[in-house]
C-alpha positions in Angstrom: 169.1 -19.6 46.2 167.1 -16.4 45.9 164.9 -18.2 43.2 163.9 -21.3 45.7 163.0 -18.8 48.1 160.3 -17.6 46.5 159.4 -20.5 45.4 159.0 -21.4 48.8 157.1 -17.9 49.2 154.8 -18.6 46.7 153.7 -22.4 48.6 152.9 -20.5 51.5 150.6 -18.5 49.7 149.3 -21.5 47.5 148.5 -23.5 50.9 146.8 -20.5 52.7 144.6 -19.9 49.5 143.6 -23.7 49.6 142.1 -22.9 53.0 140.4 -19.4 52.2 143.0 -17.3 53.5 145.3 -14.5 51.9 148.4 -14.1 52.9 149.5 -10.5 53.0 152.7 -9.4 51.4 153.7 -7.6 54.3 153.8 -10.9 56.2 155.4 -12.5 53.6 158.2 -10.4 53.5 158.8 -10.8 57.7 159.7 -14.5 57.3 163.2 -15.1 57.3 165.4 -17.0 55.0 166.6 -19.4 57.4 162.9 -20.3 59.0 161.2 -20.9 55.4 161.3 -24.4 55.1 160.5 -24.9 58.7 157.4 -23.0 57.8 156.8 -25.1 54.6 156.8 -28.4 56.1 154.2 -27.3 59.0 152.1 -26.2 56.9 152.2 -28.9 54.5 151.3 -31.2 57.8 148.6 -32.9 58.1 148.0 -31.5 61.9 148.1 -28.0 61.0 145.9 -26.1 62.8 145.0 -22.1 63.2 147.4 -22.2 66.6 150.2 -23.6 64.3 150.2 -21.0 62.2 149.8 -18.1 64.5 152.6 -19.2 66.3 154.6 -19.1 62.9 153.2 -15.2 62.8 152.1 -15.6 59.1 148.4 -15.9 59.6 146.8 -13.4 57.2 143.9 -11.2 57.3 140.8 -11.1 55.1 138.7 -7.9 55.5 139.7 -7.3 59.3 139.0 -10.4 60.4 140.9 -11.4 63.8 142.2 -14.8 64.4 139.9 -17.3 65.9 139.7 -17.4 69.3 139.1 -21.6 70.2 137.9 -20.9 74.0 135.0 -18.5 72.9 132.5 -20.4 70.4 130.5 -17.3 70.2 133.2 -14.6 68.4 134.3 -17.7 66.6 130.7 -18.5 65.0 130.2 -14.7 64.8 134.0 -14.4 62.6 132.8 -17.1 60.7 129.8 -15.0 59.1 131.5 -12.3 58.2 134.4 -14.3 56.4 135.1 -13.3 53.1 137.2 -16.5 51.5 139.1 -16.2 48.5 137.9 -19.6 46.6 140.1 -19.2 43.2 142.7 -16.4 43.0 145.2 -16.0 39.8 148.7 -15.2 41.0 151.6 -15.4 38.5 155.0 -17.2 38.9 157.4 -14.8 36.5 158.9 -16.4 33.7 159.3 -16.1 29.8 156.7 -17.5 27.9 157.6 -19.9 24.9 155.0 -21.2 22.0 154.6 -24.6 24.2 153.1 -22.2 26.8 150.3 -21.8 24.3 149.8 -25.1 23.0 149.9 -26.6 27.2 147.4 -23.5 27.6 144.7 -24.9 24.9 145.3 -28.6 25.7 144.4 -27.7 29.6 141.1 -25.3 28.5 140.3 -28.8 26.4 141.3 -30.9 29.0 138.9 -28.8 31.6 135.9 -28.5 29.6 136.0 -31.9 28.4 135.7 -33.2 32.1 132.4 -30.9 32.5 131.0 -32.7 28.8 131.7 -35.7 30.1 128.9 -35.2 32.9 126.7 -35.2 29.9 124.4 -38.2 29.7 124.7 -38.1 25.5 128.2 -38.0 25.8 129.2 -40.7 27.9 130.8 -43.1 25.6 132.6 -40.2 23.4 135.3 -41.5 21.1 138.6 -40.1 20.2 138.8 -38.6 16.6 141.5 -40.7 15.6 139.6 -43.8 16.4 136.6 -42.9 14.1 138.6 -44.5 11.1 137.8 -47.6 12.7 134.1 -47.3 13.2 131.3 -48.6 10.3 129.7 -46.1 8.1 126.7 -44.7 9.4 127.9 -45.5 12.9 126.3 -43.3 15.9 128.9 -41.7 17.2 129.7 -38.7 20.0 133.2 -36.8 20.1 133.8 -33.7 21.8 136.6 -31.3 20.4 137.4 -27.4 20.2 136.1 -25.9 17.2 138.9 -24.7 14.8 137.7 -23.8 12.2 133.8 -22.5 10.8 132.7 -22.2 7.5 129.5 -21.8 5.6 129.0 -24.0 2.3 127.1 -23.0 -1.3 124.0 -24.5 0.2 124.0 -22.9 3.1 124.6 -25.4 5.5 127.5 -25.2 8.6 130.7 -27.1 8.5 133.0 -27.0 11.4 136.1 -28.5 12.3 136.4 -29.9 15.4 139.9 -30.8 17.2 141.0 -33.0 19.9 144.4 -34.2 21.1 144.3 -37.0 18.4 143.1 -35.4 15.0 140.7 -33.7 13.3 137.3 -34.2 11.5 135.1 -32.1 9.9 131.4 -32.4 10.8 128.0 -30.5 9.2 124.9 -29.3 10.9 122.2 -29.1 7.7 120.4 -26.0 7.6 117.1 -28.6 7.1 117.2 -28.8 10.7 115.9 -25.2 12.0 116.2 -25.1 15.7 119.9 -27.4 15.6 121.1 -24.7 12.6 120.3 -21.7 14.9 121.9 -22.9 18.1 125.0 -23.4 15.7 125.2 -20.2 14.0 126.1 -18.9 17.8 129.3 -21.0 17.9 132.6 -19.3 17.9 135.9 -20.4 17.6 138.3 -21.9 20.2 135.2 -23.2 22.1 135.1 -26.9 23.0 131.8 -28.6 23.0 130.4 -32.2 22.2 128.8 -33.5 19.2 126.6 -36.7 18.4 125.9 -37.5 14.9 126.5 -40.0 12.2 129.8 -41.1 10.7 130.4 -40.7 7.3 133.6 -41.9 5.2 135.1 -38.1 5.3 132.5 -36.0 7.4 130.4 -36.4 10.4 126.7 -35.1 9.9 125.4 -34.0 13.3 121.9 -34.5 15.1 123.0 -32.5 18.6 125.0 -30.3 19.8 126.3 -30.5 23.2 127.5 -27.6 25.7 129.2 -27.3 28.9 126.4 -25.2 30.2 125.1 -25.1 34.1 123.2 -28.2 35.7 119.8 -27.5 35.6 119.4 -28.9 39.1 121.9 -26.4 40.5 120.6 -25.2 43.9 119.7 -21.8 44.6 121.4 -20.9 48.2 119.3 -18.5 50.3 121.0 -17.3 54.0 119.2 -17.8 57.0 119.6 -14.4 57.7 118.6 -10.9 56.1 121.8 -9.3 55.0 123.1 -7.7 51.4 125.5 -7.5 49.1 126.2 -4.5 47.3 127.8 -4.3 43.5 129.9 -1.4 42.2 132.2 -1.3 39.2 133.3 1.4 36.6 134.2 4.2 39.5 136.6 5.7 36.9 137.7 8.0 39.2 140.2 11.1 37.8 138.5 11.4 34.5 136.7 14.9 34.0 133.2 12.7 33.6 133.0 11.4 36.6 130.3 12.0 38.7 131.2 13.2 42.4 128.0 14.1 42.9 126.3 10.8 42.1 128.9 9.2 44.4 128.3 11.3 47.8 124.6 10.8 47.8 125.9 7.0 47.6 128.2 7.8 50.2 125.1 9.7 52.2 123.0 7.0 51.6 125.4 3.7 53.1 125.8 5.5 55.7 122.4 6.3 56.5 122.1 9.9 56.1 119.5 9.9 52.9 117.0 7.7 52.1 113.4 6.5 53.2 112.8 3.8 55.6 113.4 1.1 53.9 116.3 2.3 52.3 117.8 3.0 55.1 117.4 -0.3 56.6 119.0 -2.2 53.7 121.6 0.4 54.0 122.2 -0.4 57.6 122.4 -4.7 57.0 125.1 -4.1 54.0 127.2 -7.1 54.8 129.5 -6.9 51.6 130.3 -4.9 48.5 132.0 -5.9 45.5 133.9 -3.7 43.0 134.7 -5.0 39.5 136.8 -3.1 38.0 137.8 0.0 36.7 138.5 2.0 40.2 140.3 4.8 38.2 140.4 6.3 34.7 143.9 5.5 33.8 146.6 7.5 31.8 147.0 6.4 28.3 144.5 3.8 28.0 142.8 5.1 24.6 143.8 7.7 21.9 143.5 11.2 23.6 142.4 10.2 26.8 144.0 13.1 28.6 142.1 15.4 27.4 139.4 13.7 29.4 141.2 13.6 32.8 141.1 15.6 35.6 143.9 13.8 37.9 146.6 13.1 35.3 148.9 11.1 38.2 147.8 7.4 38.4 149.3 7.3 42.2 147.0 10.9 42.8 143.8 8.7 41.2 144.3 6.1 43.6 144.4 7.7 46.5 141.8 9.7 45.4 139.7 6.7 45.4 141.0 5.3 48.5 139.6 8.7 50.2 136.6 8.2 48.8 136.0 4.2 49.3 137.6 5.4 53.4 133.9 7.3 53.8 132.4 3.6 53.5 131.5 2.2 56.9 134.9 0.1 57.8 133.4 -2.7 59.1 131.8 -4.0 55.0 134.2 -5.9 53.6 135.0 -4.4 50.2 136.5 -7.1 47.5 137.7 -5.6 44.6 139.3 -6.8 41.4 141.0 -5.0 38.6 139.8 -3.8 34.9 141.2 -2.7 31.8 141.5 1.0 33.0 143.8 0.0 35.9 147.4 0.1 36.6 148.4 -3.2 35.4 148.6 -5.0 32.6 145.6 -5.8 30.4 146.2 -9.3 29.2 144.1 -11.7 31.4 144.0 -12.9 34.1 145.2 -9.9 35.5 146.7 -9.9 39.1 145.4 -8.1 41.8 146.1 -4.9 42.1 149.8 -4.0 42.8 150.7 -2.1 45.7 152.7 -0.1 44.2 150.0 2.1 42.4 147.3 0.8 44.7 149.2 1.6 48.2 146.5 4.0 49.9 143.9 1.0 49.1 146.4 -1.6 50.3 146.3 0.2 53.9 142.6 0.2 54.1 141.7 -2.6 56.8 138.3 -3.3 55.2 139.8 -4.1 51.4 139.8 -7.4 50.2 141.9 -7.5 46.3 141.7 -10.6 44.2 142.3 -11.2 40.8 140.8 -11.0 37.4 138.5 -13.3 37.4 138.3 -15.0 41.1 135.8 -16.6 42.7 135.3 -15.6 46.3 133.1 -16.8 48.9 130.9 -15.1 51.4 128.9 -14.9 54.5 129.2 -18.9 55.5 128.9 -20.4 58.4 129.1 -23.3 60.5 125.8 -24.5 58.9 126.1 -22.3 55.7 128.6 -23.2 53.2 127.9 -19.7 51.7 127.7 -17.8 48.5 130.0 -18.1 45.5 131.0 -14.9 43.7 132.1 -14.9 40.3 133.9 -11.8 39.6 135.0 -11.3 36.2 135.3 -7.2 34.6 134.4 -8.2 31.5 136.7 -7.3 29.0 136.1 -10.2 26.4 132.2 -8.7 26.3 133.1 -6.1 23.2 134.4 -9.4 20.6 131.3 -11.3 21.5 128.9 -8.2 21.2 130.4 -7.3 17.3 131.0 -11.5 16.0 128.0 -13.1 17.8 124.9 -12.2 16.0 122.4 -13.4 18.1 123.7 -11.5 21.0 123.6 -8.4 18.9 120.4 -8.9 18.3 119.0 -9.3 21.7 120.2 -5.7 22.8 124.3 -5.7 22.3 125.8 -3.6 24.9 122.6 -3.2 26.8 122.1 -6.5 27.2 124.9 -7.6 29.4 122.8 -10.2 30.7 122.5 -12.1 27.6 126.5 -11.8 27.0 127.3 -13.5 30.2 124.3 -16.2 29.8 126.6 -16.7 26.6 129.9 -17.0 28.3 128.1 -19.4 30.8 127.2 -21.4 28.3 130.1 -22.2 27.3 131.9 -22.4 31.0 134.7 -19.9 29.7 135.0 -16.2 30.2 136.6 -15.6 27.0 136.8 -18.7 24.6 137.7 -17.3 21.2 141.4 -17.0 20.9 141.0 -13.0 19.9 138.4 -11.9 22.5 140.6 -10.8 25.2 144.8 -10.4 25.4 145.3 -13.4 27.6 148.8 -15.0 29.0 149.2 -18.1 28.4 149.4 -20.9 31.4 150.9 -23.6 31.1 149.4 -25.3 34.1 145.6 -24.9 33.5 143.2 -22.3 31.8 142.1 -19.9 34.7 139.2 -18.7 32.2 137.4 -21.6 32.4 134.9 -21.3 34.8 135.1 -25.0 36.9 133.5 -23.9 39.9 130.0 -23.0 39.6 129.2 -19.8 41.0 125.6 -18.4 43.2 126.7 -15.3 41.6 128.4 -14.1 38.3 129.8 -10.2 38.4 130.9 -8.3 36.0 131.2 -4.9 35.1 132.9 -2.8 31.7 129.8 -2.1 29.8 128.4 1.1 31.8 125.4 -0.2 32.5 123.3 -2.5 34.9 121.8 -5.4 33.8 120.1 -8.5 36.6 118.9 -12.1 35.3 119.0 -15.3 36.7 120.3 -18.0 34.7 119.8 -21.7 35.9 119.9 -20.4 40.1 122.7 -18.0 39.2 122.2 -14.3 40.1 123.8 -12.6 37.0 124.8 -9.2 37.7 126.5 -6.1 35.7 127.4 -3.5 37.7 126.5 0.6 36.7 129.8 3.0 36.2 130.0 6.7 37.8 130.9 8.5 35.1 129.2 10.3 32.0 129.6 8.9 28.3 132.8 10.0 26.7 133.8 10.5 23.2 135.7 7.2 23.3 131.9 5.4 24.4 130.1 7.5 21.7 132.1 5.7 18.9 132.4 1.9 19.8 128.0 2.2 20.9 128.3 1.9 24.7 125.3 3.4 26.0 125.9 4.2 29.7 123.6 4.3 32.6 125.6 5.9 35.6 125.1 5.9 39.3 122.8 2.6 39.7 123.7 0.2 42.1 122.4 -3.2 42.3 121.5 -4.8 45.4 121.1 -8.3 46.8 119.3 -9.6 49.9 121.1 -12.7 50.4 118.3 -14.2 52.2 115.6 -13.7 49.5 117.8 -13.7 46.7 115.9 -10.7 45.4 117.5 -7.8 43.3 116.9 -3.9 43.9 118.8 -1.1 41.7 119.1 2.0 43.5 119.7 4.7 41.5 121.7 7.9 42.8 121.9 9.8 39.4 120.9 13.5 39.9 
């Protein structure tokens, strides 16, 4: 009994997300047994409406947002353009994983990226691998598949093995063919992509290769009216290198105390900031850490960054997702974060938490379907930066840019099967990225980096805190205190920087 109703819990949840609204679990927790599946056929009504619910008393709250008031068109158009709606939000249903959970996960991830190929003029007609038996020799053929396997020959060409839910073949891309060979050297395994080529009795020698990628004709949303959107990550507050300084003239300067004119008026229209990651230091998250921490308690590190997010105007909006260094686990997607360790940000009326990755959306309106927020920490950036060559060779860890381009590329935040710890779900990959964002965020590298990729704003946030000895040895190269700054009218990018 106790089982279905949480079940039930977690549809209420699932149909409030569907229309941009989270459900609080203090809410959740005030419905009674008895009225749950009173509430869970309203809602699922087709004649559900924002009174409905409110008389149910489970309408949640996003950033402070009060419920829409029908009579006054005014406060309801003005609600509307502060709304911060959660568009895609991981949240787990506990159970035990088995190895089907793994094999349901890739089949989904194929299943997901194949519908985005598919979209692909050159690979239209694709054929199933284990119909390619049946075509002539030196047929033209298209197949899309995940790649499983990579190998270089004597000759020096590139054989991969590609996989779909039928079979396998083996295909070649000849080193005779420069620009083809070079794009293929940057493929990594576990990613699915499309192939056209010519069939051969046991191998399939290939003229293109064919990515997910980002239309080239996506639009590049600008607001009607001046407002921005502010990009934190890395705060790693209670470690011995962070940088209090740094962070009250950042404090000084959103609330207008520092700054010259013009930073002062940009300070003034903040309309949103975004945290990815990383809030607090930790305890235990790499050999000898605590000899690096000042606040040793994870409950004392979060509400020491709760005290100092509270000196934030109240009325931003502040959406924050977790990292590798925060209470939870690491395997992704990673929940928001708990209340249990997070409590003093829980209680802040102004904080929005989603998972790891989410997409969220902001400032629409009636007229405005809004912006699109990507918000992923980043964890997966280390395995592409030390096996992807090319990337290595464009800057590495400086160039978090070029990583995420990579990632875009390919529609998945993580595609190789050892780039992050992942759970496996059996209903669909949430690392694929289906929806295409106006923005991608991330954060875990330390350091800013802005580009715009195909009328995406691509955006690494800063850290506040010094290089440690842990960041000496893997190469990170920080740049503390910089924050990166949109006007969501222009689209333009500032980076102010509040390092002493």
């Amino acid at each position: 009994m106790q089982q279905e109703i949480i079940k039930k819990k977690l549809e209420i949840v699932d149909i409030f997300l569907k229309r941009g609204i989270l459900v609080s679990s203090d809410l959740l927790s005030k419905i009674s047994d008895e009225s749950i599946t009173k509430i869970t056929d309203t809602l699922e009504s087709k004649q559900v409406n924002y009174e409905a619910i409110a008389d149910l008393d489970i309408y949640g709250l996003i950033s402070g947002r009060e419920k829409p008031k029908t009579e006054n068109k005014d406060t309801q158009q003005k609600n509307n353009e502060n709304a911060v709606k959660v568009v895609s939000l991981y949240k787990e249903e506990p159970k035990k994983r088995e190895p089907q959970d793994f094999v349901d996960y890739f089949n989904n991830r194929y299943k997901s990226v194949e519908k985005i190929l598919k979209q692909h003029q050159e690979l239209k007609n694709t054929v199933s691998i284990n119909k390619i038996q049946n075509k002539q020799e030196r047929e033209n053929l298209s197949i899309i598949g995940i790649v499983s396997d990579k190998q270089t020959t004597k000759n020096g060409n590139l054989i991969l093995t590609l996989e779909d839910p039928t079979g396998q073949k083996r295909i070649i891309i000849n080193k005779n063919k420069p620009q083809l060979f070079n794009e293929a050297k940057d493929i990594v395994l576990d990613e699915v992509i499309g192939v056209t080529g010519v069939n051969s009795d046991t191998i399939m020698f290939i003229n293109n290769i064919i990515w997910p990628d980002i239309p080239t004709n996506k639009e590049l949303k600008k607001s009607d009216n001046e407002k921005y959107a502010l990009f934190l990550s890395d705060m790693h507050v209670g470690s011995s290198k962070f940088l209090p300084d740094d962070f009250e003239r950042f404090l000084k300067w959103i609330n207008g105390e520092i700054g010259n004119e013009q930073q002062k008026h940009i300070a003034k229209n903040i309309g949103y900031i975004f945290i990815a990651g990383d809030l607090v230091d930790g305890c235990g998250i790499y050999p000898e850490q605590d000899k690096e921490l000042l606040i040793k308690d994870i409950y004392k590190q979060y509400k020491e960054c709760a005290e100092l997010l509270k000196q934030i105007p109240n009325h931003i909006p502040l959406i924050i997702c977790p990292g590798n260094h925060d209470a939870l686990r690491i395997s992704e997607p990673q929940p928001p974060l708990s209340k249990e360790f997070a409590k003093p940000l829980h209680e802040m009326n102004n904080v929005v938490m989603v998972s790891n990755p989410s997409i969220v959306n902001i400032d629409s309106t009636n007229n405005f379907s809004g912006f699109d927020v990507l918000m992923y920490h980043g964890y997966s950036f280390d395995y592409f930066v030390a096996e992807v060559d090319s990337l290595r060779n464009q800057g590495g860890y400086d160039r978090a840019d070029s990583i995420m381009k990579f990632l875009l590329k390919r529609r998945h935040l993580a595609p190789t099967h050892l780039s992050t710890l992942y759970v496996p779900d059996a209903l669909r990959d949430p690392l694929v990225i289906e929806k295409v964002p106006d923005f991608f965020l991330s954060g875990h590298i330390h350091k800013t980096a802005t580009a715009n990729y195909r009328n995406i704003t691509l955006i690494c946030g800063s850290c506040w805190q010094s290089k440690t000895a842990f960041q000496e040895k893997v190469g990170h190269n920080p740049e503390p205190s910089r924050v990166p700054i949109v006007n969501l009218q222009t689209r333009d990018v500032k980076i102010l920087k509040f390092e002493q």
